[in-house]
C-alpha positions as CSV (number, residue, x, y, z in Angstrom):
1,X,-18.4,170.0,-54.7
2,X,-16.8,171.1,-57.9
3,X,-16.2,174.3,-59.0
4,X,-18.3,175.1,-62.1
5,X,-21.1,173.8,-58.9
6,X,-20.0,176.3,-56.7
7,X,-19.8,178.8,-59.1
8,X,-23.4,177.8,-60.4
9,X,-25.0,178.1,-56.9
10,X,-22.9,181.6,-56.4
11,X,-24.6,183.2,-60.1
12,X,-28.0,181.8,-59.4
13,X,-27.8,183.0,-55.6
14,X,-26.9,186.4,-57.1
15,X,-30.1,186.5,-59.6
16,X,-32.2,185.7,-56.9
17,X,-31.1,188.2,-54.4
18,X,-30.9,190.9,-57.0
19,X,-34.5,190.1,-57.7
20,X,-35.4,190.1,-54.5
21,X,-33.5,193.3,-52.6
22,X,-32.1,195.1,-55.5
23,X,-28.8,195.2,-56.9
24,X,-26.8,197.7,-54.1
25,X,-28.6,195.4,-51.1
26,X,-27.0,191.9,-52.1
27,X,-23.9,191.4,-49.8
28,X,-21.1,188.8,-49.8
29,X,-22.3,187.1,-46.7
30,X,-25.9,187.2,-47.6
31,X,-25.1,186.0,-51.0
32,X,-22.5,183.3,-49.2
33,X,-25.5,182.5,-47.0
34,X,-28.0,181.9,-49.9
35,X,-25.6,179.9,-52.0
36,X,-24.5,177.6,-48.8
37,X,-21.1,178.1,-49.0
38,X,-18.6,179.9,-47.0
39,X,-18.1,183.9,-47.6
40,X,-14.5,183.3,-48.5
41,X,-15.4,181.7,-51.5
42,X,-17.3,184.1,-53.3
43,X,-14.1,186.2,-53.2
44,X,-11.6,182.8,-54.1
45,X,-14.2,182.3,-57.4
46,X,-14.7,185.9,-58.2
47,X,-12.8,189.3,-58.6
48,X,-14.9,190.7,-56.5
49,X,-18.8,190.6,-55.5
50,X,-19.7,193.2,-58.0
51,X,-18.0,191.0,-61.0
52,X,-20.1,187.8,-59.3
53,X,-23.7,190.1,-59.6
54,X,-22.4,191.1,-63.4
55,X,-21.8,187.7,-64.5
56,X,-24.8,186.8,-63.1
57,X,-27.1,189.2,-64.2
58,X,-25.6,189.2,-67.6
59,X,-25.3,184.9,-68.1
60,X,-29.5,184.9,-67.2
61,X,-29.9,187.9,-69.5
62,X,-28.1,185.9,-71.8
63,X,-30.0,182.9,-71.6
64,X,-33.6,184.7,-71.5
65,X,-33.0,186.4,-74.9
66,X,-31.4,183.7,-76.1
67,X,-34.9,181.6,-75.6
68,X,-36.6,184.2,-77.2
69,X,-34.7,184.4,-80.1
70,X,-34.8,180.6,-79.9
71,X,-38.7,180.4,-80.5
72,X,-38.6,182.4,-83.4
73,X,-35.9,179.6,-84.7
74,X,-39.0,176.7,-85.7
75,X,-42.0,179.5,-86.0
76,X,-43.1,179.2,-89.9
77,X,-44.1,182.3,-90.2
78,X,-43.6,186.3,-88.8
79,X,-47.1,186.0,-87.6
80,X,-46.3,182.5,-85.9
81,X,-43.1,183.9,-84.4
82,X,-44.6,186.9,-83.2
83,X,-47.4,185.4,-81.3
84,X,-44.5,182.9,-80.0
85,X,-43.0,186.4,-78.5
86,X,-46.2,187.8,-77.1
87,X,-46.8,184.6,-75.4
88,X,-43.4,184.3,-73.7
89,X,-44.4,187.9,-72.0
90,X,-47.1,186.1,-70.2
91,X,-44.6,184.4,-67.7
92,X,-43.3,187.9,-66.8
93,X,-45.6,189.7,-64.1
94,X,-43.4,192.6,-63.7
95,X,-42.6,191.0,-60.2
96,X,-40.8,188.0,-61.4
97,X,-37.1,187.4,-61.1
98,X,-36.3,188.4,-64.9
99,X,-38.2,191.6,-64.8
100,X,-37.0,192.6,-61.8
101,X,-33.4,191.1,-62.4
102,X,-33.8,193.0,-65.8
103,X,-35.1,196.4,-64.1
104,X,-32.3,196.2,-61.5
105,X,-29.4,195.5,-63.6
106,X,-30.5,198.6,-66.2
107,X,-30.3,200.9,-63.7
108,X,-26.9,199.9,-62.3
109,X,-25.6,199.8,-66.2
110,X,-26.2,203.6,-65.9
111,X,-23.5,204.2,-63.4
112,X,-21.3,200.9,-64.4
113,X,-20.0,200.8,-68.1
114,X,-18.7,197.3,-67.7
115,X,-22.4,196.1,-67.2
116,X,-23.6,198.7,-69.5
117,X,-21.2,197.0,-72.4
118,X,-22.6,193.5,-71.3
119,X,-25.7,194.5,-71.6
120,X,-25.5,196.3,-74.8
121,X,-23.4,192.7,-76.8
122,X,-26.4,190.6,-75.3
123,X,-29.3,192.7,-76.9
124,X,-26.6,193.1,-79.8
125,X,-26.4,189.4,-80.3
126,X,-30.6,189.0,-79.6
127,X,-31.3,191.6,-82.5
128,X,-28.8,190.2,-84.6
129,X,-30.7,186.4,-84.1
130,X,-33.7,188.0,-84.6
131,X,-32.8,189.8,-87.7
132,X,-31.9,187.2,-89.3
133,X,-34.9,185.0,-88.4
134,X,-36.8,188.4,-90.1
135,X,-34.6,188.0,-93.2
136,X,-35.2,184.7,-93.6
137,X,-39.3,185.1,-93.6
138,X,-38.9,188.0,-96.2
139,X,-39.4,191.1,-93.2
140,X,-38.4,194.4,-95.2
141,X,-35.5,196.4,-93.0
142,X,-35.0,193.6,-90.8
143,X,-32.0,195.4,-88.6
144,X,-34.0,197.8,-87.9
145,X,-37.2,196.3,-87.7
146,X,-35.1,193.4,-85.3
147,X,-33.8,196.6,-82.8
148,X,-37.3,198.1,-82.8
149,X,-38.8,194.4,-82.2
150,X,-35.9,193.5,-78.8
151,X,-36.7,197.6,-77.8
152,X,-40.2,196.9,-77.6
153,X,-40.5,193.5,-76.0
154,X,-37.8,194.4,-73.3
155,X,-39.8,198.0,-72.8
156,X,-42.6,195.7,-72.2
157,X,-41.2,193.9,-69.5
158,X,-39.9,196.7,-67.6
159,X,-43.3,199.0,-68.1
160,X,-45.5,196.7,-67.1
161,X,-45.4,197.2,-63.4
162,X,-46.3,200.6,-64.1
163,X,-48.6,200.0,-66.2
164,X,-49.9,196.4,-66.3
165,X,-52.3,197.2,-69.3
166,X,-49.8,196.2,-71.8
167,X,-50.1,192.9,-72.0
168,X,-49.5,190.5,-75.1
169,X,-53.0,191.1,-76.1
170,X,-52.6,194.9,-75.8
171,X,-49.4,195.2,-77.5
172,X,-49.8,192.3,-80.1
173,X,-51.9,194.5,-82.7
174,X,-49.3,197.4,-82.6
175,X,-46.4,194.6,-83.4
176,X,-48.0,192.7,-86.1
177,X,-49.0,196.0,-87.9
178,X,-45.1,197.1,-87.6
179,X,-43.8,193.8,-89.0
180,X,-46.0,193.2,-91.6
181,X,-46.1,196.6,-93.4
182,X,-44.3,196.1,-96.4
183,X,-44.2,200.4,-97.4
184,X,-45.6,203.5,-95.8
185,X,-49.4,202.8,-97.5
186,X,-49.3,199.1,-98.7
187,X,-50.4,197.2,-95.8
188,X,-51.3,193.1,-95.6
């Protein structure tokens, strides 16, 4: 098998046993065990099994927002792109592997400052992506309207298993009011 393989099975073995046990709970022989190869290689591939569960955590993190900034990319309008955002929350149950991969790696990034940093250039880059998809359809502040927009998707995600009343329906109103007011008054 060749390496980027190996390496492949190793991260997704990582999301899916964060997901499922928690962050502190995925061990290298578990993790060996899932991935189907031998312990020593998690160690031969990786710094150690705490660097494996970063990368991993961070690369689906990665590739999550990056989707969502992606369906924003063809959406003709801020109303189009928004509903394209609402409806992408409908995969997440609060018990899938993103929200709970999500939940679990935010609450090591408060004791880990390498993961925090990861974490912080991925919802960096998201914002950034979705800024410029609000500058381009004529959104007024769209930096901060873009942070504001990532905050309140991702707090989404990781409320709803507390409270699964906020669904896309629920929270879509709130959204389009805050990205289509032009000034303090002058709504559309």
């Amino acid at each position: 098998m060749a390496t980027q393989d190996v390496r492949r099975k190793m991260l997704d073995a990582a999301v899916e046993l964060i997901a499922e046990r928690g962050w502190s709970a995925v061990s290298t022989r578990s993790l060996a065990e899932r991935a189907g190869v031998g312990a020593g290689l998690v160690h031969y591939h990786f710094a150690s099994l705490d660097a494996l569960l970063t990368e991993a955590a961070l690369d689906r993190m990665r590739g999550l927002l990056d989707g969502l900034a992606a369906l924003l990319d063809d959406a003709g309008s801020l109303d189009a792109g928004l509903e394209r955002l609402l409806a992408s929350l409908d995969g997440h149950s609060a018990q899938d592997t993103a929200s709970l991969l999500f939940s679990e790696a935010y609450l090591r990034a408060a004791r880990d400052a390498a993961l925090r940093d990861g974490i912080a250039d991925v919802l960096t880059d998201a914002r950034d992506r979705i800024a410029r998809w609000l500058t381009e359809h004529g959104a007024e502040t769209p930096g901060p309207t873009a942070a504001v927009l990532t905050a309140a998707v991702d707090g989404v995600m990781l409320h709803r298993p507390l409270n699964p009343a906020l669904t896309p329906a629920a929270v879509g109103p709130v959204l389009r009011r805050m990205l289509t007011q032009r000034e303090a008054g002058d709504h559309r």
